[in-house]
Every structure is written in structure tokens, then in C-alpha cells.
N, C-alpha and C positions, 0 to 999 in steps of 0.2 A: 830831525833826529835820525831816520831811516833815509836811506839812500836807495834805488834799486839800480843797475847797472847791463841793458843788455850786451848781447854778442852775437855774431854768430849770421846775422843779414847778409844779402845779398843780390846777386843776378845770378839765377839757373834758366836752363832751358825746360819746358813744358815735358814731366813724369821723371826729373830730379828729383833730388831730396837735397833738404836742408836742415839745420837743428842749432833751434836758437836757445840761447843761454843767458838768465836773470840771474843776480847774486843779488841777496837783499846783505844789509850792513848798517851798522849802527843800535844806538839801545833798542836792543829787542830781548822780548823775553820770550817771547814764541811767537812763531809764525800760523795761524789757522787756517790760512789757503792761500794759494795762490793762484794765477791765472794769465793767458794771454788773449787780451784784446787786439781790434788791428781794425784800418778806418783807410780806405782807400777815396781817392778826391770825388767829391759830390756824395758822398753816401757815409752814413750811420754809423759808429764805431761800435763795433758790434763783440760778443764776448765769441774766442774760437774754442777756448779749452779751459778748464778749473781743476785745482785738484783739491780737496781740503787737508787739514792734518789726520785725520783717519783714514787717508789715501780713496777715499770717493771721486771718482770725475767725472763732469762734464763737457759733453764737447756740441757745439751749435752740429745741426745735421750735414752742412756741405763737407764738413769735414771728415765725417765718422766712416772709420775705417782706414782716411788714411794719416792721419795726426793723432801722434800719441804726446800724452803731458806725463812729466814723472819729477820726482821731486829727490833730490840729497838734502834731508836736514841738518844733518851736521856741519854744510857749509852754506845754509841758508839760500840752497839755488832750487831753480825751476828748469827746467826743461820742454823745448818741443820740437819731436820726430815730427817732421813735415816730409810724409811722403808722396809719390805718384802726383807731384807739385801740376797745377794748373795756371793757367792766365788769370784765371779770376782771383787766384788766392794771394795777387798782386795787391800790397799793402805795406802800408806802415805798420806795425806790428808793437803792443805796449803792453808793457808786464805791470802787472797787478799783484798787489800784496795785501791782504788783511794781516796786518800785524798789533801783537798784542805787546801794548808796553808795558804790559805790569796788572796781577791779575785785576779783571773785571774793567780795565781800560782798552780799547783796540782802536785801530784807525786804518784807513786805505793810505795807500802808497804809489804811485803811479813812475814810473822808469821814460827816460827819454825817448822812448822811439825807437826802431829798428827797421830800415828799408826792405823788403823783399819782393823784389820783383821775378817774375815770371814769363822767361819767352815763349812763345809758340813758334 
């Protein structure tokens, strides 16, 4: 029924910036957070940033200060400012939705994948 959709991947060079972009779509009746996870080879897919619908966010610590997450509801997206990009923040990259279909119903949502790699 939900769809996510990212954009925005790629290849920069080490203290680039990038900004990736999730549009969620399909029956929704509201969105209560969203998030980007990201899971590079051999290791853990781990959460980088969350925001909820009362604009609260989380960001795991390797990133804090330089990834910002921010949200347009009116066209059901997500955003993340990935700045002063490093090697290690070399990843696959997956948008996460807690989406609510109708009140006191919710469900996750998981978007295909978004490459970003990082050169040094």
C-alpha cells in the first residue's frame, strides 16, 4: 500500500556533502516518523538519523553535527543533509517510514536503497 522512493546517492570525494531524498506515497493517513538507516558490507545496519512527527530527532553519534534530517509533510518526504562526508559514511543508505494507515493502525515501511559512497 506505501511505497518509499529514494534519490539523491552517490559518489563524492571525503568533506563533500550530499542530500538524500525519500518521498513516501500511497494510502497514508499520516506519517509519525521517519528515518535513514544505512548498512555497508560485513556490518550491521544501523539507524543514522529519525525525525518523528513532532519534529524530534535522532541522530546515531558518528554523525552528529554533521547530518541534518528534516521533513516536508505536505509531500510526505524526508530529507538528509550529509555533510563534511567521510569514508566511513560509505553505505547503502534506506529510508524508513512509520506510517499510520488509519487511526490506531501503523506499520514500517522500508524504501529500496540508496548507494553512497565516499572517496578519500
Amino acid at each position: 500500500q506505501v511505497q518509499l522512493v529514494e534519490s539523491g546517492g552517490g559518489l563524492v570525494q571525503a568533506g563533500g556533502s550530499l542530500r538524500l531524498s525519500c518521498a513516501a506515497s500511497g494510502m497514508i493517513f499520516s506519517i509519525n516518523a521517519m528515518g535513514w538507516y544505512r548498512q555497508a558490507p560485513g556490518k550491521q545496519r544501523e539507524l543514522v538519523a529519525a525525525i518523528t512527527n513532532a519534529g524530534r530527532t535522532n541522530y546515531t553519534d558518528s554523525v552528529k553535527g554533521r547530518f541534518t534530517i528534516s521533513r516536508d509533510n505536505a509531500k510526505n518526504t524526508v530529507y538528509l543533509q550529509m555533510n563534511s562526508l567521510k569514508p566511513e559514511d560509505t553505505a547503502v543508505y534506506y529510508c524508513n517510514a512509520v506510517v499510520g494507515l488509519q487511526i490506531g493502525v501503523r506499520r514500517d515501511y522500508w524504501g529500496q536503497g540508496t548507494q553512497v559512497t565516499v572517496s578519500s
